[in-house]
BAFIDO-753367 format. One record per residue (C-alpha): residue number from 1; residue in three letters; x, z, y. Coordinates in steps of 0.05 Angstrom, whole numbers, plus 5000, padded with zeros to 4 digits. Each point is the difference from the previous one (the first is absolute). Layout:
N
NODE  num  residuo     x     z     y
NODE  NUM      ALA     X     Z     Y
...
# end
This chain:
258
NODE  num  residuo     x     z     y
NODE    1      UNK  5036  3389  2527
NODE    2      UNK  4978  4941  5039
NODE    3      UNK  5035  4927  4990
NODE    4      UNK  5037  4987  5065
NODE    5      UNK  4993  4923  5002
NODE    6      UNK  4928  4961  4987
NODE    7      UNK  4991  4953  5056
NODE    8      UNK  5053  4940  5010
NODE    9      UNK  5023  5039  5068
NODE   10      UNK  5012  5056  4956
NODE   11      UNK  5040  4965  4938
NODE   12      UNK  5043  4961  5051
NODE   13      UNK  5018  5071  5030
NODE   14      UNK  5013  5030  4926
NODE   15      UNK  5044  4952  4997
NODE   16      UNK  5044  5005  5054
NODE   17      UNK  5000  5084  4984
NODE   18      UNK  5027  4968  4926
NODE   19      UNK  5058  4967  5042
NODE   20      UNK  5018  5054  5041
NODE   21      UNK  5012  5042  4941
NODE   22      UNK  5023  4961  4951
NODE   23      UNK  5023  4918  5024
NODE   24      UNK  4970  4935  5020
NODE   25      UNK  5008  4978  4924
NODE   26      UNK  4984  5062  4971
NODE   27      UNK  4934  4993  5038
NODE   28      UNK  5000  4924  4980
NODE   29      UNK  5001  5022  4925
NODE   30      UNK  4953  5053  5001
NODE   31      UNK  4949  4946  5022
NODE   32      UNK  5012  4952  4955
NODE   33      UNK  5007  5042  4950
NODE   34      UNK  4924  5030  5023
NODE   35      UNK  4974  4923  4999
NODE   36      UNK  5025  4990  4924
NODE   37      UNK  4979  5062  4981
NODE   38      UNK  5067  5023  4978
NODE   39      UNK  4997  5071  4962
NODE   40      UNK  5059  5033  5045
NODE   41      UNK  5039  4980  5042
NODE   42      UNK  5071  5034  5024
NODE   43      UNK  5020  5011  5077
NODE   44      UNK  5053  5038  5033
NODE   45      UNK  4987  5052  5053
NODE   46      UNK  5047  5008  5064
NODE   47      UNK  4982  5066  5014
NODE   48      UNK  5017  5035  4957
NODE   49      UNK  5035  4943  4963
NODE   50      UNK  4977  5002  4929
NODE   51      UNK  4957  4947  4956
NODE   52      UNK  4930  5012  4982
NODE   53      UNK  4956  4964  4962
NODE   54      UNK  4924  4985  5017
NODE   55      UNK  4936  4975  4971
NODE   56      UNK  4986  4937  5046
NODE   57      UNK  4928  5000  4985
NODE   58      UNK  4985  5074  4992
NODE   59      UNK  5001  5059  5055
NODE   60      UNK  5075  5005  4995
NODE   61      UNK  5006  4955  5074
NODE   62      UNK  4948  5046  5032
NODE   63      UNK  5037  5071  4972
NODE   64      UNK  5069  4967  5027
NODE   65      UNK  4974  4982  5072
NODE   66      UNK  4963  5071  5006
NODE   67      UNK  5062  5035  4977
NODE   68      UNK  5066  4958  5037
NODE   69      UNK  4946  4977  5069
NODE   70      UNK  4940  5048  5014
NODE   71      UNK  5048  5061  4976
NODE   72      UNK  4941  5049  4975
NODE   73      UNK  5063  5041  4958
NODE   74      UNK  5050  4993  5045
NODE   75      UNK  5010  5079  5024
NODE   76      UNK  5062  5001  5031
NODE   77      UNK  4978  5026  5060
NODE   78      UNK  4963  5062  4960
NODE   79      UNK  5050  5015  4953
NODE   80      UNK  5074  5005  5002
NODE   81      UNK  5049  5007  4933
NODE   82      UNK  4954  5000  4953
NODE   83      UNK  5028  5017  4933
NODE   84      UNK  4939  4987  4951
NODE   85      UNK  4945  4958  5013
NODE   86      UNK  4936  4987  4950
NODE   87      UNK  4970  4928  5000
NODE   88      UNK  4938  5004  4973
NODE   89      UNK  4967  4933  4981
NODE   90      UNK  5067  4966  5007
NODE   91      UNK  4971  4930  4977
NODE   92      UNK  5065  4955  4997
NODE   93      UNK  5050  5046  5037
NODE   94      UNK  4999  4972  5069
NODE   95      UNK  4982  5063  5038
NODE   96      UNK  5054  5041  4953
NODE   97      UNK  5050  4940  5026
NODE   98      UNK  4975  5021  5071
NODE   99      UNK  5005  5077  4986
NODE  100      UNK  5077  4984  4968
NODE  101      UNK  5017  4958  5055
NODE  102      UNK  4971  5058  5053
NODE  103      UNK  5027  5056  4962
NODE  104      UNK  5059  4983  4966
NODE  105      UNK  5015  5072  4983
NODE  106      UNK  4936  5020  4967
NODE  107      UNK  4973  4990  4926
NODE  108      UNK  4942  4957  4999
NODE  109      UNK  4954  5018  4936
NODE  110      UNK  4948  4923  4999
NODE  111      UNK  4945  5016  4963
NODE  112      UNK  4962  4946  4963
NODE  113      UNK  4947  4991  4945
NODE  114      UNK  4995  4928  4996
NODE  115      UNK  5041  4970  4945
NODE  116      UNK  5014  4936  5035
NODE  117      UNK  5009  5028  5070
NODE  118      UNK  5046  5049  4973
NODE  119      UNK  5035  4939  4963
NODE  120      UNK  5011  4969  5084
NODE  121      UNK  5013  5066  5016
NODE  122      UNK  5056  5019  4954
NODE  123      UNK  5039  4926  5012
NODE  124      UNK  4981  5011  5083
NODE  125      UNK  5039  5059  5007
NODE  126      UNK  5052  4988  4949
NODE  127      UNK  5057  5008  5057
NODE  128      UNK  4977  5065  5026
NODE  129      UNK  5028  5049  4951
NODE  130      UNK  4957  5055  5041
NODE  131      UNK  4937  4975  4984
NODE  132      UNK  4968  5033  4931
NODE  133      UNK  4954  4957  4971
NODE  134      UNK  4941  5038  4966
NODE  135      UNK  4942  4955  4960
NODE  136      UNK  4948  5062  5008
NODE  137      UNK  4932  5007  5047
NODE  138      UNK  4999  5074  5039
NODE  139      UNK  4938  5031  4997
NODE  140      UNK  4977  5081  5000
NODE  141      UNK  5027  5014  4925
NODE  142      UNK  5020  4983  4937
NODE  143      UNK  4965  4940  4961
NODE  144      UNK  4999  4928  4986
NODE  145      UNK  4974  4947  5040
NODE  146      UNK  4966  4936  5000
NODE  147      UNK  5030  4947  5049
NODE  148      UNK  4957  4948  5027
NODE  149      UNK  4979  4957  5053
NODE  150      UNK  4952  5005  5059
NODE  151      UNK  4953  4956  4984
NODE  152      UNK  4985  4983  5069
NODE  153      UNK  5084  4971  5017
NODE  154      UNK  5025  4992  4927
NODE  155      UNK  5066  4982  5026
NODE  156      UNK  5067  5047  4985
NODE  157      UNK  4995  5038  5059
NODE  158      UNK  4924  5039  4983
NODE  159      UNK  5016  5021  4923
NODE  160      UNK  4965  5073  4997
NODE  161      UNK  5000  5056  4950
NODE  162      UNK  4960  5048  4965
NODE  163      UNK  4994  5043  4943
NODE  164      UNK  4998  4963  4938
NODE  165      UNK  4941  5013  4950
NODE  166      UNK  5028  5001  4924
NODE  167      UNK  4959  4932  4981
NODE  168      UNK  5021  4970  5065
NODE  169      UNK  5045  4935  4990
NODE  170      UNK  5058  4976  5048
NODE  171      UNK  5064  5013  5035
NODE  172      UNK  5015  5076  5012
NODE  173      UNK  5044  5039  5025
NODE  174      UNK  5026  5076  5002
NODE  175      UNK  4976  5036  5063
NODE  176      UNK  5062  5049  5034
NODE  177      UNK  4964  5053  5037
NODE  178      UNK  5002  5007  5064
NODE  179      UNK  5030  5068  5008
NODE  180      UNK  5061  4981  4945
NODE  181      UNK  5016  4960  5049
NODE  182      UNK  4989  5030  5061
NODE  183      UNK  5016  5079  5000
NODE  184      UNK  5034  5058  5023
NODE  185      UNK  5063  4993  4959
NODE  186      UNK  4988  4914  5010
NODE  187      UNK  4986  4995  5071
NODE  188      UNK  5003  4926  5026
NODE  189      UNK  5009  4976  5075
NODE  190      UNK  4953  4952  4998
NODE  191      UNK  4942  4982  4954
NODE  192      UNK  4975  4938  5005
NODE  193      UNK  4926  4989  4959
NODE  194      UNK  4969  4926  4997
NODE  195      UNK  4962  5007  4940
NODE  196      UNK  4945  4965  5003
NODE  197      UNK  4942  5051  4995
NODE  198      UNK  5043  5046  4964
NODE  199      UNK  5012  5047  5066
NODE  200      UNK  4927  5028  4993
NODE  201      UNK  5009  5042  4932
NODE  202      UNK  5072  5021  5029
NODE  203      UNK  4970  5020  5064
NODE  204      UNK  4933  5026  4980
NODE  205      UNK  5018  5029  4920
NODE  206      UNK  5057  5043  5020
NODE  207      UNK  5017  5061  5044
NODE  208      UNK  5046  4960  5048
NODE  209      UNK  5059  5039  4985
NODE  210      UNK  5046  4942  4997
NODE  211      UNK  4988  4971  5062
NODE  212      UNK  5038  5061  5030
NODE  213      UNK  5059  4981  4959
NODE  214      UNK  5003  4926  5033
NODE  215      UNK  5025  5003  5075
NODE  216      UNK  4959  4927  5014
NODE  217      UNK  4943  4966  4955
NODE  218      UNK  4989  4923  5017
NODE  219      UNK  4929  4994  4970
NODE  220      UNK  4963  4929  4998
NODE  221      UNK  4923  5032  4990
NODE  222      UNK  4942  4953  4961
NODE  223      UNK  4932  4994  4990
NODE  224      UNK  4941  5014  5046
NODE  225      UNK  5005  5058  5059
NODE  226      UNK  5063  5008  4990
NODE  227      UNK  5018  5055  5062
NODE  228      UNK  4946  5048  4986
NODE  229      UNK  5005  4995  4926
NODE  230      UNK  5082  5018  5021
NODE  231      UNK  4981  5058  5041
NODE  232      UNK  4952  5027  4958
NODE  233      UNK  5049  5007  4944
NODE  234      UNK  5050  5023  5050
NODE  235      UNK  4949  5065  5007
NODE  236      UNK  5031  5053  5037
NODE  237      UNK  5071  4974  5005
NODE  238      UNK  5025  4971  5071
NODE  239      UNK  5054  4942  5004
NODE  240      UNK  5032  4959  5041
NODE  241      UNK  4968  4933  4986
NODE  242      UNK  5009  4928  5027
NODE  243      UNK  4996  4927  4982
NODE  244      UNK  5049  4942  4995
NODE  245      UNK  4968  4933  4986
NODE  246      UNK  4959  5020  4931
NODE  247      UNK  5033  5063  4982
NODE  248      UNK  4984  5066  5017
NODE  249      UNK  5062  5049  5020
NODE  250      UNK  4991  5077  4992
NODE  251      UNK  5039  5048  5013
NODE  252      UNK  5010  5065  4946
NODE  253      UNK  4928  5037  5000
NODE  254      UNK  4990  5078  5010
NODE  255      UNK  4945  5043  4987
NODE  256      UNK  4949  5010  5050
NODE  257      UNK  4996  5083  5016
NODE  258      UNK  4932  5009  4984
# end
């Protein structure tokens, strides 16, 4: 993800997004509470209305303004009552807050391995009784994972997983694979995957098979060649596919007739 507000231009128009979604003071807090260096800091949405709870001084601002103003998960216009939704890489809830406000019928299942991201993410969406909290990291299969930083962001937004060697110290967490989650008898409407690197060994370790069980996948691709390396592991399946700010939107794959 990339920080929405570096230049003075850019912080003075943060700000102003902060208002319009939360109040004058709330904004007003949030920026002192940045200059002191305050650990959290607690501001209440309008829409929907509900209190959150940020990070001044980590990526929580960034995740909140890319969720709430540039929209990158907002589907409405794809997908219409939705009854179960997967958030992968749920970080502190605000996208499952977005998906709960959208969708008020559907189950929302917010995946997260990060203890204290899952911590946010708990209190965050503590008045949506639809959204299932899960502290787990999706990947191909069964095992346990090491949870870490990207050493080239370090902030909350990058932490990254892998499989974790047996002398290998550090937060872990279980992995839920991805086709427990996604299946025939557990189809989902929409699949949402922000994983931070993660998406590779889903999309390029497994058959596929569960992205015919999701009617939309919002996918937020990383690292270098990013398209090609996509359709490569797409092989010989066709799909719908578009973009929306950062995130990739397909459409449920079929098999090419060869």
């Amino acid at each position: 993800m990339t920080s929405l507000y570096a230049s003075t231009a850019q912080k003075l128009r943060a700000f102003r997004h902060l208002a319009k979604l939360t109040s004058w003071s709330d904004a007003l807090r949030f920026t002192l509470a940045r200059l002191r260096g305050s650990p959290e800091v607690k501001l209440h949405l309008k829409h929907p209305a509900c209190q959150i709870t940020l990070r001044p001084r980590n990526s929580d601002f960034d995740v909140l303004l890319q969720t709430f103003v540039s929209g990158g998960c907002d589907v409405r216009a794809l997908v219409s009552g939705a009854r179960r939704i997967i958030d992968g890489g749920a970080n502190i809830g605000l996208t499952a807050i977005q998906f709960a406000s959208h969708f008020p019928e559907a189950t929302i299942i917010a995946v997260e391995p990060e203890p204290a991201n899952f911590d946010l993410l708990v209190r965050n969406t503590s008045a949506f009784p639809r959204v299932r909290p899960l502290q787990a990291a999706i990947w191909p299969r069964s095992a346990n994972l090491s949870v870490g930083q990207a050493p080239e962001d370090g902030r909350s937004w990058s932490f990254q997983t892998h499989e974790a060697l047996e002398s290998e110290a550090g937060v872990t967490c279980p992995a839920v694979p991805i086709d427990e989650l996604v299946s025939v008898s557990n189809p989902c409407d929409v699949l949402k995957l922000d994983i931070e690197g993660a998406e590779w060994p889903l999309l390029e370790q497994t058959d596929l098979s569960w992205m015919g069980h999701a009617s939309l996948l919002v996918l937020e691709l990383h690292g270098e060649d990013k398209d090609a390396r996509l359709q490569r592991a797409l092989g010989g399946r066709s799909s719908n596919m578009s973009y929306q700010h950062e995130k990739v939107i397909l459409r449920p794959l079929v098999a090419s007739a060869t």
